[in-house]
N, C-alpha and C positions, 0 to 999 in steps of 0.2 A: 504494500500500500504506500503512494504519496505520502510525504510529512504534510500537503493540506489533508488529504483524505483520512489522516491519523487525525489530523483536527475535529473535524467536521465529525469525522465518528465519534470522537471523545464530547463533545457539545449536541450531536445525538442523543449519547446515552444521557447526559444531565436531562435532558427534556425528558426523556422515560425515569426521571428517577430509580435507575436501577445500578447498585452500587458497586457489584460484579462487573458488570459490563463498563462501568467507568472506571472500575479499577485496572480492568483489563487493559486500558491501552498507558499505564504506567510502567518505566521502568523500574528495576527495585530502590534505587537510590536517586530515583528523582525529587525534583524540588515543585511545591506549589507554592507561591508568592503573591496571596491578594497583598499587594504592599500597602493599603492603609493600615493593615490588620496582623500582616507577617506571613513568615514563610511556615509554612510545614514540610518537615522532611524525610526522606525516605518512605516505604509503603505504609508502613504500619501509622504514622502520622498523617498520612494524608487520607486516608480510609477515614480513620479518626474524626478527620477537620470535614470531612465530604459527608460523612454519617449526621455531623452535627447540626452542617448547611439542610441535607434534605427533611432534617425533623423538622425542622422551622415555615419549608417552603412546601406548598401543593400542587404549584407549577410550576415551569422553564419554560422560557424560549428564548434562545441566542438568534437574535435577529442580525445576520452579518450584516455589514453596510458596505463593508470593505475587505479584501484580502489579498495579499502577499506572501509572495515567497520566494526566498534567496536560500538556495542549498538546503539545510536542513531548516531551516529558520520559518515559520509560518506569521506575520502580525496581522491580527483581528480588531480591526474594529467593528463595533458590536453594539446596540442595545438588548440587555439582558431583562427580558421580563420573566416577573414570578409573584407570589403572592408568599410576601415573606412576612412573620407571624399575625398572619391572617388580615394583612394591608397588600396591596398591588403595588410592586416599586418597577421603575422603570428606569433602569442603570446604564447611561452610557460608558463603554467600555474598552481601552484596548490594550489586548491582549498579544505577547511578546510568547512563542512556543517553541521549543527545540526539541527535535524531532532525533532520535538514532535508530534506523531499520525501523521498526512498525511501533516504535515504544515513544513517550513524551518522556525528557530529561529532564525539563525544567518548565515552568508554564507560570510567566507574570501578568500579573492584569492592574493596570492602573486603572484608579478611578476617584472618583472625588466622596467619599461618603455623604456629605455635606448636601449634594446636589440628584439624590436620589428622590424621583420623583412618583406619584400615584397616579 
């Protein structure tokens, strides 16, 4: 698979809420970086941090707006809708991913907490 189509699968599976299948396109010692909020690292934290996201949320959808890709490198820009603890937020988002063979290394997403809207 492409390192976008690693993307796009990995932002599939958050719209299905299913934690296997999100976990699945991680490598073991990769990094997740919402940087308002920090990184989590390797699998077992980010299962963790991903478990805690979907208890809070009853949808997803990664609405791309934009995408790139240079080698391994994927940036997304994104608005992120979901319905997080039981409000509608709509997060504009971009998202920085590195890609090795079919697995995500590291996946940053800037965003402004501040400017989350319903």
């Amino acid at each position: 698979m492409s390192p976008e189509g690693v993307v796009r699968a990995e932002l599939a599976a958050w719209g299905r809420r299913n934690i296997d299948e999100i976990m699945s396109h991680y490598a073991p010692d990769a990094v997740w970086d919402n940087v308002p909020l920090g990184p989590a690292t390797g699998y077992d934290e980010i299962r963790k941090a991903s478990e805690d996201f979907l208890a809070r949320m009853t949808t997803f959808e990664a609405e791309i707006v934009n995408i790139a890709t240079n080698g391994n490198v994927v940036l997304t820009e994104r608005i992120d809708h979901t319905d997080f603890d039981g409000a509608p937020v709509r997060a504009r988002v971009m998202g920085a991913f590195e890609v090795e063979g079919d697995k995500i290394t590291a996946w940053r997403d800037y965003f402004d907490l501040g400017s989350h809207t319903g």
